[in-house]
KEKOL-221341 format. One record per residue: x, z, y of N, C-alpha, C in turn. Coordinates in nm, 2 decimals. Each point is the difference from the previous one (the first is absolute). Last residue first. Layout:
<<X Z Y> <X Z Y> <X Z Y>> ...
//
This chain:
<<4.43 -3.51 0.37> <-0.13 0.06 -0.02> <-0.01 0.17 0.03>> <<0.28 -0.35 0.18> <-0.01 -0.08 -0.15> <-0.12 0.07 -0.08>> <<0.14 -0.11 0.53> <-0.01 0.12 -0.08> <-0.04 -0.11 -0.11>> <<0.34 -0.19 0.30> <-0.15 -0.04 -0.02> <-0.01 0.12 -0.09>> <<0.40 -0.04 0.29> <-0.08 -0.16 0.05> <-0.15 0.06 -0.04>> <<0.31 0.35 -0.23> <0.05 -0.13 0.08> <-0.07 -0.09 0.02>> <<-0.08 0.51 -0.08> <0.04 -0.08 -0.08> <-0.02 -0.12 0.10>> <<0.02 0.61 -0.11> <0.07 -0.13 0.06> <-0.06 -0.14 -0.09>> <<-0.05 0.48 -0.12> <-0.13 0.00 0.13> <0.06 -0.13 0.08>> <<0.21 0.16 -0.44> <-0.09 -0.02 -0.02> <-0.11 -0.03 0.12>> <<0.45 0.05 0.01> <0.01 -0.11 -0.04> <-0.19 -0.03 0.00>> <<0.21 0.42 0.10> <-0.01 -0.11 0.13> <-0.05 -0.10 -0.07>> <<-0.14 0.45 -0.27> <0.11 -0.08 0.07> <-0.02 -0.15 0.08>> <<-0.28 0.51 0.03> <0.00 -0.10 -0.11> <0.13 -0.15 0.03>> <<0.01 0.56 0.06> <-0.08 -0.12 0.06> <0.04 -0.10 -0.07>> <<-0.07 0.57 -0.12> <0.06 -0.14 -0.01> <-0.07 -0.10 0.04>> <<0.13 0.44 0.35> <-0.11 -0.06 -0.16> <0.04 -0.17 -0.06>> <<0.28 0.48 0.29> <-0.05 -0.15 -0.01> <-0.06 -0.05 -0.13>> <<-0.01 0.52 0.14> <0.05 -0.05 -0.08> <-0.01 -0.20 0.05>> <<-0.05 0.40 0.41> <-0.04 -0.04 -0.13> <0.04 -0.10 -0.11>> <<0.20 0.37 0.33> <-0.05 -0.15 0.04> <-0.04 -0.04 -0.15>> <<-0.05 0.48 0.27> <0.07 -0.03 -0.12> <-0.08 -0.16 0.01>> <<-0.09 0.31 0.28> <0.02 0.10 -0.06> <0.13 -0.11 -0.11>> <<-0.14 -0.27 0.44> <-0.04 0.05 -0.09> <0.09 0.15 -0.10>> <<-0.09 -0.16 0.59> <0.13 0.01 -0.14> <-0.10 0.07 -0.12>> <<-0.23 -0.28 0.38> <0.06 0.14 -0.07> <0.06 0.00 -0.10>> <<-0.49 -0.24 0.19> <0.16 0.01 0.02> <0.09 0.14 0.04>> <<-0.55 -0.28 -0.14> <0.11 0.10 0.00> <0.14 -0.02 0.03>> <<-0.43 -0.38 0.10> <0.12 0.05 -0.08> <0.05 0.15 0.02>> <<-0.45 -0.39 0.01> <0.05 0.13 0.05> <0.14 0.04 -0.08>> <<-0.26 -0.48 0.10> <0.02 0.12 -0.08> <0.00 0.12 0.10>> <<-0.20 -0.40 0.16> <0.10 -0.05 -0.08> <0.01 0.06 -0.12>> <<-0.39 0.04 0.37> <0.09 0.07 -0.05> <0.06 -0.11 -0.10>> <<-0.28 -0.13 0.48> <0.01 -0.02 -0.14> <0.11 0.10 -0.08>> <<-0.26 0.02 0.49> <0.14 0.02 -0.05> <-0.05 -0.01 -0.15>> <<-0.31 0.00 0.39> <0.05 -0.11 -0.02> <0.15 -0.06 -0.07>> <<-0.30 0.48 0.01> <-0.07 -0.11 -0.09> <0.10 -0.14 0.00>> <<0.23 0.50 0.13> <-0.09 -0.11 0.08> <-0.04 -0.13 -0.08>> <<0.21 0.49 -0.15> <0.03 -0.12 0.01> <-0.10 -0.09 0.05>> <<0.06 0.51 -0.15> <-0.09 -0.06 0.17> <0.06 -0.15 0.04>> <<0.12 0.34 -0.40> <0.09 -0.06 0.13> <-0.03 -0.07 0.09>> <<-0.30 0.18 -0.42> <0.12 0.08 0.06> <0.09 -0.03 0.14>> <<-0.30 -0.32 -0.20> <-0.07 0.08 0.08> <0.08 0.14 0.06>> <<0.21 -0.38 -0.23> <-0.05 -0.06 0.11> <-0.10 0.14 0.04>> <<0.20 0.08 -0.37> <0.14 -0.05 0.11> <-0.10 -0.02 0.11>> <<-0.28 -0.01 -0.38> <0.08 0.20 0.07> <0.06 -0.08 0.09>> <<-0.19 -0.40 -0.19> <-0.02 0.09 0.12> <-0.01 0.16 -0.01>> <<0.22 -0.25 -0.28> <0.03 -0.12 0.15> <-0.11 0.12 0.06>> <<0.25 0.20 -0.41> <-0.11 -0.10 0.06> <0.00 0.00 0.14>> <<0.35 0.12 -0.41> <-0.02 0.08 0.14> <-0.08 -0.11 0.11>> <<0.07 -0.12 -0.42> <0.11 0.12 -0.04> <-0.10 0.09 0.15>> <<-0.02 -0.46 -0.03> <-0.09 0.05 -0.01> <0.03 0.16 -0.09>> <<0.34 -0.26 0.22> <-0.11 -0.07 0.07> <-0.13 0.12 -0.07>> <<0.57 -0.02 0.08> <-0.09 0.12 0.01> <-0.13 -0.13 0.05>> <<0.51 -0.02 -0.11> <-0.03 -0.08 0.04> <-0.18 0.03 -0.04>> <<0.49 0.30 0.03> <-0.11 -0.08 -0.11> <-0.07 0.00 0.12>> <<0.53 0.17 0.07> <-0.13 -0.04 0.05> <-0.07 -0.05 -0.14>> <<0.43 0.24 0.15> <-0.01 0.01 -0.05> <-0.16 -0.06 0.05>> <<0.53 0.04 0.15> <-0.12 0.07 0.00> <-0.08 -0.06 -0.07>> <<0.53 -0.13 0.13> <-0.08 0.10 -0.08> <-0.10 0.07 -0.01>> <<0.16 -0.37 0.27> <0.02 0.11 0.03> <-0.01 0.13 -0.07>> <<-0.13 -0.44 -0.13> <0.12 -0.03 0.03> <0.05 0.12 0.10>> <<-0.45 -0.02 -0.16> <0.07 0.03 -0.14> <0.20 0.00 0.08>> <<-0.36 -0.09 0.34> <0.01 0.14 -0.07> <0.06 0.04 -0.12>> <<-0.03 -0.51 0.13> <0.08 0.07 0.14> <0.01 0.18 -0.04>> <<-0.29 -0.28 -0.29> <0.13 0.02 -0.05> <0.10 0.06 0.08>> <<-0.49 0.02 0.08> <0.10 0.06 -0.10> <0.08 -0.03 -0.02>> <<-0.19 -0.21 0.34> <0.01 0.11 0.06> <0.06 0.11 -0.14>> <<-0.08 -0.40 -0.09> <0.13 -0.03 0.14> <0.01 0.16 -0.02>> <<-0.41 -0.15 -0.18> <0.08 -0.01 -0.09> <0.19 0.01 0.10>> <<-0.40 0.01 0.20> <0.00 0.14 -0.05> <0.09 -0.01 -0.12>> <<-0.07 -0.36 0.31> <0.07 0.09 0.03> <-0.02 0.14 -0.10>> <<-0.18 -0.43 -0.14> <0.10 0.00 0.03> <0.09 0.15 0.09>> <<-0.46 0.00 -0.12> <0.07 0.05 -0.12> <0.18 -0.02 0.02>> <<-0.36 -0.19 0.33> <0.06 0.20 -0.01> <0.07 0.00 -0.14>> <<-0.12 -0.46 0.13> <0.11 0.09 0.08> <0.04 0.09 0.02>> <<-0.31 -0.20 -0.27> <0.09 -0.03 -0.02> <0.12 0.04 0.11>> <<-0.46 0.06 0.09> <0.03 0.05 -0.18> <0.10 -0.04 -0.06>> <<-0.14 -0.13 0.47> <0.06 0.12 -0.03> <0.01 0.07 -0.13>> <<-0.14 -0.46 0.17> <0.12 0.01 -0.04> <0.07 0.14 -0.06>> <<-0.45 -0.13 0.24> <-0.03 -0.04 -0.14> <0.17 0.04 -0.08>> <<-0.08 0.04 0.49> <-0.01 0.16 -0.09> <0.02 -0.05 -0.16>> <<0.23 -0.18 0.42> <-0.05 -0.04 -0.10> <-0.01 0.03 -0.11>> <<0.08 0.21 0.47> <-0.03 -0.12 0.01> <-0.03 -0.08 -0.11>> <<-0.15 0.51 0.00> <0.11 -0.08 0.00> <0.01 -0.14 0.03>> <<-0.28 0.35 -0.11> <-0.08 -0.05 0.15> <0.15 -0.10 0.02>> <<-0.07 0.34 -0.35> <-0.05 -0.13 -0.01> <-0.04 -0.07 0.09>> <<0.42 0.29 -0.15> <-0.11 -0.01 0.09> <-0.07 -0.10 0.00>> <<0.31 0.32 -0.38> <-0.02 -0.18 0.09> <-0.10 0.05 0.11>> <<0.32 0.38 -0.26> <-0.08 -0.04 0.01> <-0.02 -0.11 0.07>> <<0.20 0.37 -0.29> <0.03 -0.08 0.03> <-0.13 -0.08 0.04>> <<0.18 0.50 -0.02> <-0.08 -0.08 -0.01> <0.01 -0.10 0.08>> <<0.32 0.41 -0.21> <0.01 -0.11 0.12> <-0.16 -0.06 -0.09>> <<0.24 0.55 0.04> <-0.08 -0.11 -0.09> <-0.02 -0.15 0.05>> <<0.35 0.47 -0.08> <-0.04 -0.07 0.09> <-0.13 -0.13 -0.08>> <<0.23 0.37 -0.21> <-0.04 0.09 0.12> <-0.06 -0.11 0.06>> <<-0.10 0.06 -0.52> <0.12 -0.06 0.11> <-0.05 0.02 0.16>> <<-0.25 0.08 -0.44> <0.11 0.12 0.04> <0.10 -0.02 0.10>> <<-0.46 -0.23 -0.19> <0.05 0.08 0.12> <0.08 0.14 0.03>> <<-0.08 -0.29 -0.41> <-0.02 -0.13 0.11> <0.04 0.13 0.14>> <<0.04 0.25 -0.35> <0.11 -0.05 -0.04> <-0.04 -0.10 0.14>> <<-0.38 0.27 -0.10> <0.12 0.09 0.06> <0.13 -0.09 0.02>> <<-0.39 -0.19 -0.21> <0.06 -0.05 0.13> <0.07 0.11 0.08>> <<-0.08 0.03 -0.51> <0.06 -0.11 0.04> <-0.01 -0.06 0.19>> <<-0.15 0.41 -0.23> <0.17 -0.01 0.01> <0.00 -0.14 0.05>> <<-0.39 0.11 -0.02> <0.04 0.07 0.10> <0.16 -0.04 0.01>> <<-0.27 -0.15 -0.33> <-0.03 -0.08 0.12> <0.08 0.06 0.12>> <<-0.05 0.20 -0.44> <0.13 -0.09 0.00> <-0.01 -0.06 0.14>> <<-0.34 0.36 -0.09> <0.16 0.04 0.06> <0.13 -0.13 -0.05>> <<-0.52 -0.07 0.01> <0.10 0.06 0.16> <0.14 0.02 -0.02>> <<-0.20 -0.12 -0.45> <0.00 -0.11 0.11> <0.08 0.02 0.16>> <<-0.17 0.31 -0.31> <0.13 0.01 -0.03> <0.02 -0.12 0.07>> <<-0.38 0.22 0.11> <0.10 0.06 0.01> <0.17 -0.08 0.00>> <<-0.44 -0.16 -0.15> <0.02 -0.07 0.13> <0.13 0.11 0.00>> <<0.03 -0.20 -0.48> <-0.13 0.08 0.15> <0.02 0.00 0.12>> <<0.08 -0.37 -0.44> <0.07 0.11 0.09> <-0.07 0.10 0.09>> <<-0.16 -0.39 -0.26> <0.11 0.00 -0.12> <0.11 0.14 0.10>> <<-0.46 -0.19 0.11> <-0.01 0.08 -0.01> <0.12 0.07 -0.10>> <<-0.21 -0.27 0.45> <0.14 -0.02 -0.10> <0.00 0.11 -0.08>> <<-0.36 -0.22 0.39> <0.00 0.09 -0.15> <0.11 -0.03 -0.11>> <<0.02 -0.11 0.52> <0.05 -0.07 -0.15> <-0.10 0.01 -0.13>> <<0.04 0.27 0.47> <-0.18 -0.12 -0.05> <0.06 -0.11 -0.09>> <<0.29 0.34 0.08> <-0.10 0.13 -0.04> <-0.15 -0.10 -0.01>> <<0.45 -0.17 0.16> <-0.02 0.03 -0.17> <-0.09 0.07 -0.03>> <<0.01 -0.14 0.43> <-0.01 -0.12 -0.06> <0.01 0.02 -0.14>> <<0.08 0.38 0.31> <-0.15 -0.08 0.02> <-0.02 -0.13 -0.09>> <<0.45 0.18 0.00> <-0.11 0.09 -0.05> <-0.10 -0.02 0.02>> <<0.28 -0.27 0.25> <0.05 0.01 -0.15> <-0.10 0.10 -0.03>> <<-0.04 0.06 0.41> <-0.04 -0.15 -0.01> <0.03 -0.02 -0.16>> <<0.16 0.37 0.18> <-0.12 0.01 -0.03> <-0.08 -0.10 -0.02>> <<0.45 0.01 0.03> <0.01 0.07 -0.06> <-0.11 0.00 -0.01>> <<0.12 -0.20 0.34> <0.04 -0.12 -0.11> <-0.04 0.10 -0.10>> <<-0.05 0.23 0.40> <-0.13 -0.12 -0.02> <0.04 -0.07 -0.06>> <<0.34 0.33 0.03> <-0.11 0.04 -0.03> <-0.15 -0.07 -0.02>> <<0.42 -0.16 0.17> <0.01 0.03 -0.13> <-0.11 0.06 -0.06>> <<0.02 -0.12 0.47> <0.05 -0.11 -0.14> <-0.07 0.00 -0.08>> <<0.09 0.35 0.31> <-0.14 -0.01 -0.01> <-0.02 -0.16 -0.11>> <<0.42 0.19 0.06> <-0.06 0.09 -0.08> <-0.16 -0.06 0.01>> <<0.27 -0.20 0.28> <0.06 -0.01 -0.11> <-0.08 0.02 -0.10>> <<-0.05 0.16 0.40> <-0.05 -0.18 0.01> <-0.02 -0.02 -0.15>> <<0.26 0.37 0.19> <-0.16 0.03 -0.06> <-0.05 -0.12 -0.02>> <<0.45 0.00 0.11> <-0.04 0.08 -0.13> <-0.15 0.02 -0.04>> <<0.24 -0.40 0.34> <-0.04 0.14 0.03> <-0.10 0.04 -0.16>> <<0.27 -0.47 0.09> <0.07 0.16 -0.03> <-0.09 0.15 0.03>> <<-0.03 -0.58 0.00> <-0.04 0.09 -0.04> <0.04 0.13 -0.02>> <<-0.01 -0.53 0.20> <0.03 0.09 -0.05> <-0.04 0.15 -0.02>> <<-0.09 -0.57 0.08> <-0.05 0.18 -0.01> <0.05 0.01 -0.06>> <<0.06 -0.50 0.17> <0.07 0.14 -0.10> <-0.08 0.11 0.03>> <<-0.16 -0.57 0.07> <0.03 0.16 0.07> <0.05 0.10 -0.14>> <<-0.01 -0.57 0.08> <0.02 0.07 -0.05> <-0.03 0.12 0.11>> <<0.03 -0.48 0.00> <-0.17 0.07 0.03> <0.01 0.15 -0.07>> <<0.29 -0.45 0.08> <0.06 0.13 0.00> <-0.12 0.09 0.01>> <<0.08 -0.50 0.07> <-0.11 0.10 0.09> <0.05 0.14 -0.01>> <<0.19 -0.46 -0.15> <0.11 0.12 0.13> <-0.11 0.06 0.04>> <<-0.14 -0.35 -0.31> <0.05 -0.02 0.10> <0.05 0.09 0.09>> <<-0.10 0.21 -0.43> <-0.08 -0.14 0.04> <0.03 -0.02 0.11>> <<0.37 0.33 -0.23> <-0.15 -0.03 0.09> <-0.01 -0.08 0.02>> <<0.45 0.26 -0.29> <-0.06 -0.12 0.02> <-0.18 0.00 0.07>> <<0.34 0.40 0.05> <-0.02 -0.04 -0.07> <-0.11 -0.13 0.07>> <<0.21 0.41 0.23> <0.04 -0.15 -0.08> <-0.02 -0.11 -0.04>> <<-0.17 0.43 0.07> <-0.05 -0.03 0.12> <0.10 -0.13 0.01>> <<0.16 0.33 -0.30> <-0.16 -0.05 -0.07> <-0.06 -0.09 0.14>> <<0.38 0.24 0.08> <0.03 -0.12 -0.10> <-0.09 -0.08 -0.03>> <<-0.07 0.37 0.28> <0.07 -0.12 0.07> <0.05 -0.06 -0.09>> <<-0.12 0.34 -0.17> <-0.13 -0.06 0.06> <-0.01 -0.10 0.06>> <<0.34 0.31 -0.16> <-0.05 -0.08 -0.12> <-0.09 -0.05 0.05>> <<0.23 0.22 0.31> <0.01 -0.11 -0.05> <-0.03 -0.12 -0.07>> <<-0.23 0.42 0.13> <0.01 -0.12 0.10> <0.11 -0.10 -0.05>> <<0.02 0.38 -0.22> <-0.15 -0.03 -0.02> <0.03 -0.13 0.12>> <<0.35 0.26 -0.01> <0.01 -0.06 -0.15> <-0.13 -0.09 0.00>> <<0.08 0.27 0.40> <0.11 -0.12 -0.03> <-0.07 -0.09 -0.12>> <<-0.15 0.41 0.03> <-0.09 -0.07 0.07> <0.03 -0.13 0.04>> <<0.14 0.35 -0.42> <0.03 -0.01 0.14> <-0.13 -0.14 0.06>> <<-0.10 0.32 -0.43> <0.04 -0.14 0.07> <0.04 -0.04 0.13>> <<-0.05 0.47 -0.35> <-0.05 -0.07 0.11> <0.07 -0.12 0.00>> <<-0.15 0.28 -0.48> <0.12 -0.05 0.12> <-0.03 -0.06 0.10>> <<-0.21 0.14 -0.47> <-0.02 0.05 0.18> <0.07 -0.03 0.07>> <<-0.03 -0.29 -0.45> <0.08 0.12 0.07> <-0.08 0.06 0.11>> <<-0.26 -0.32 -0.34> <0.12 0.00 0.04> <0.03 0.13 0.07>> <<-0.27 -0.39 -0.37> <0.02 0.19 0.02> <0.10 -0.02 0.07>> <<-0.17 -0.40 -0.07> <-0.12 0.05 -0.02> <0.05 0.19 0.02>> <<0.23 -0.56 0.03> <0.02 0.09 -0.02> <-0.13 0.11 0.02>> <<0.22 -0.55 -0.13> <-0.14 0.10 0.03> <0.02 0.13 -0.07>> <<0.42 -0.31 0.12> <-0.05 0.06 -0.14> <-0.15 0.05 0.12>> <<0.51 -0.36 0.09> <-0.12 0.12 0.02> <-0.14 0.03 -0.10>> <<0.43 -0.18 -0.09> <0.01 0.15 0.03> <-0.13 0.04 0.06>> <<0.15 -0.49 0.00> <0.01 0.10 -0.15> <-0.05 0.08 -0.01>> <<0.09 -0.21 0.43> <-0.14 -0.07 -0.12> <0.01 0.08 -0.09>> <<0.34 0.15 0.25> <-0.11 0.09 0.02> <-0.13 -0.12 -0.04>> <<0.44 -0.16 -0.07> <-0.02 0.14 -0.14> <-0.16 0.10 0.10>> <<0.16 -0.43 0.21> <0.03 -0.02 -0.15> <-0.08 0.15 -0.06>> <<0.15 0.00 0.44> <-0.11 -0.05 0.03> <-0.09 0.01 -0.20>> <<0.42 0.32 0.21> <-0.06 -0.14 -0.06> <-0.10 -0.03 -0.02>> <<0.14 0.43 0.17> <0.05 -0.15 0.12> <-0.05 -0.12 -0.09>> <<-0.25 0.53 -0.03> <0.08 -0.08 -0.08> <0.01 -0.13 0.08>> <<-0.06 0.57 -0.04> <0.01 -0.10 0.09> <0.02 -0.15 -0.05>> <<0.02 0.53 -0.14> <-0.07 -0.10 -0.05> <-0.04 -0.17 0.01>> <<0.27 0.46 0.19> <-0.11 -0.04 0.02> <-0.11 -0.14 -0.07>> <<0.48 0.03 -0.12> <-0.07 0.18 -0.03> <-0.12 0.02 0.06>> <<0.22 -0.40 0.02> <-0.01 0.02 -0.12> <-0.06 0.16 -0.02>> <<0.14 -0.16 0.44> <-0.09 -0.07 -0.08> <-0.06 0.03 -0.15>> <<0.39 0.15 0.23> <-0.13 0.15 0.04> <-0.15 -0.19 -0.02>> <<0.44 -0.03 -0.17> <-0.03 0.11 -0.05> <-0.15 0.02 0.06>> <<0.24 -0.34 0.18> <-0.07 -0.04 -0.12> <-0.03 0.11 -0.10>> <<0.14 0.03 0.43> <-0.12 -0.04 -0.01> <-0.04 -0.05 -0.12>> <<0.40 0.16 0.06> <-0.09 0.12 -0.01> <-0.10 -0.04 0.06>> <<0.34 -0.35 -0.08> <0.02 0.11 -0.15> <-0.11 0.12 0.03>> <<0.08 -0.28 0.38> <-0.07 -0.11 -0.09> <0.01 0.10 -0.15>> <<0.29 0.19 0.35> <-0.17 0.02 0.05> <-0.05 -0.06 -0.16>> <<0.41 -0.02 -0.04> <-0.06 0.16 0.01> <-0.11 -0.01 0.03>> <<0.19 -0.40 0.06> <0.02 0.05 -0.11> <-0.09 0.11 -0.07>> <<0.08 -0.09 0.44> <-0.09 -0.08 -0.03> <-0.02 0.02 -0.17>> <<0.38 0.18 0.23> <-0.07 0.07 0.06> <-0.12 -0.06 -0.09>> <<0.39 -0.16 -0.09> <-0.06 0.09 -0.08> <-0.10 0.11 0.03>> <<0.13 -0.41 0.32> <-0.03 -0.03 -0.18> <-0.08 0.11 -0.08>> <<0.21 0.10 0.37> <-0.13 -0.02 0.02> <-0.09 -0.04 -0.12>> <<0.49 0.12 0.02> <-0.10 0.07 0.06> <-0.13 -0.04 -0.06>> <<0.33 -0.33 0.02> <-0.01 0.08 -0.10> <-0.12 0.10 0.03>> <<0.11 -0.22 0.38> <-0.09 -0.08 -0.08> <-0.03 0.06 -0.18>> <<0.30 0.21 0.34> <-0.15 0.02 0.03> <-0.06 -0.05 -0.10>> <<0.44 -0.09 -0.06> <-0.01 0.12 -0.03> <-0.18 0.06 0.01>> <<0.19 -0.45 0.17> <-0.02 0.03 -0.18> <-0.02 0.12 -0.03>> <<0.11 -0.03 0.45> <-0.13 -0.08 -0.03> <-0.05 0.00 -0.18>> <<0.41 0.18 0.15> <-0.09 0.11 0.05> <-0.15 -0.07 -0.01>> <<0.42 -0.26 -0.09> <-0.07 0.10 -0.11> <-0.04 0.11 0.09>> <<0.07 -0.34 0.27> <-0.04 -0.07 -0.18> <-0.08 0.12 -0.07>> <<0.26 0.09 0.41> <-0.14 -0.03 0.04> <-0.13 -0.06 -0.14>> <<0.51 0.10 0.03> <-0.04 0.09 -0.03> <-0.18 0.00 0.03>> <<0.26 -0.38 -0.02> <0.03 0.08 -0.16> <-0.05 0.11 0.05>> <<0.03 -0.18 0.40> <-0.09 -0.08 -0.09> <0.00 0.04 -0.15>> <<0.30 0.19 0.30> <-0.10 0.02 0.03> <-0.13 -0.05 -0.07>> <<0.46 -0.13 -0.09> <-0.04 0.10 -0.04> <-0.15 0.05 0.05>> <<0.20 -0.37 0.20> <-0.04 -0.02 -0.13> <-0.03 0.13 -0.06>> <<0.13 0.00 0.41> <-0.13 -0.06 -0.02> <-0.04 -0.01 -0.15>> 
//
């Protein structure tokens, strides 16, 4: 009997080893295949990290990825639990393109009744152009939006920014890449491009997508200076 039990010990310690270094193994190549997809567990470093991004990859977005980051944003703090929130999303290429094209002519209509005369219109198109080649390089596009038929609509200017603010960091914490899109890309292209129904207020509009490259962090100004106790001093 007794032997049996020394032999039952260490065949149990033997598994238990195992496993150990089984978990080991795993917890060592999730932390590889985090770090290599960009992915990030701390809450801490994706306040940091996330950056307004403007040029990104062609890369598809699993469908996983998008609905999470949505189900985070769908979180976030609401005037009495109304949640007056709707996501549009956006993936079809021509949608995209037609965007981009009515942000590109809308900009050129407005410099050509500027009388700006420190540039021409030529050279104008071609920075204008670059610059929303970069807003619509990303494959996926989210419009954030309130409903104003919400139980308490007065509230919804404070409840969309709450999720669209959710809804970036949940996308920085997977590695992707979002800016927070109001008059870059006017309320109504989105709304006539995408046949949004009058009783839908726009938030923003975001891109998403792994950026080309995460942009430099800017200097912010220190804590001491935006803190102060019981009574502002001035």
């Amino acid at each position: 009997m007794k032997k049996l039990v020394i032999g039952l010990c260490l065949i149990t310690s033997s598994l238990l080893s195992g496993q150990m270094k089984s978990q080991v193994a795993d917890s060592k190549s999730i932390d590889i295949k985090v770090k290599t997809s960009n992915q990030m567990s701390d809450i801490w470093e994706v306040f940091k990290t996330r950056r307004s991004v403007r040029n990104f990859k062609p890369d598809s977005i699993p469908e996983k990825d998008i609905l999470r980051i949505i189900d985070a944003a769908r979180m976030a703090p609401t005037s009495g639990n109304q949640q007056p929130w709707k996501f549009l999303i956006i993936r079809n290429k021509n949608k995209i393109y037609q965007m981009k094209e009515a942000c590109i002519k809308a900009s050129l209509d407005r410099f050509d009744k500027s009388g700006n005369t420190t540039e021409t219109h030529d050279q104008f198109s071609k920075k204008i152009e670059g610059v929303f080649q970069g807003y619509f390089s990303a494959p996926v596009y989210i419009v954030v939006l309130t409903n104003n038929k919400s139980v308490y609509p007065d509230y919804n200017h404070w409840d969309g920014p709450l999720a669209a603010g959710y809804l970036m960091l949940a996308a920085r914490a997977l590695g992707y890449g979002t800016v927070f899109i109001t008059d870059a890309i006017p309320d109504n292209i989105t709304k006539e491009v995408l046949q949004i129904p009058d009783n839908y207020t726009r938030v923003c509009i975001t891109p998403l997508g792994v950026p080309v490259e995460w942009p430099v962090t800017p200097e912010k100004k220190k804590l001491e200076e935006m803190i102060s106790y019981e009574k502002l001093l001035n």
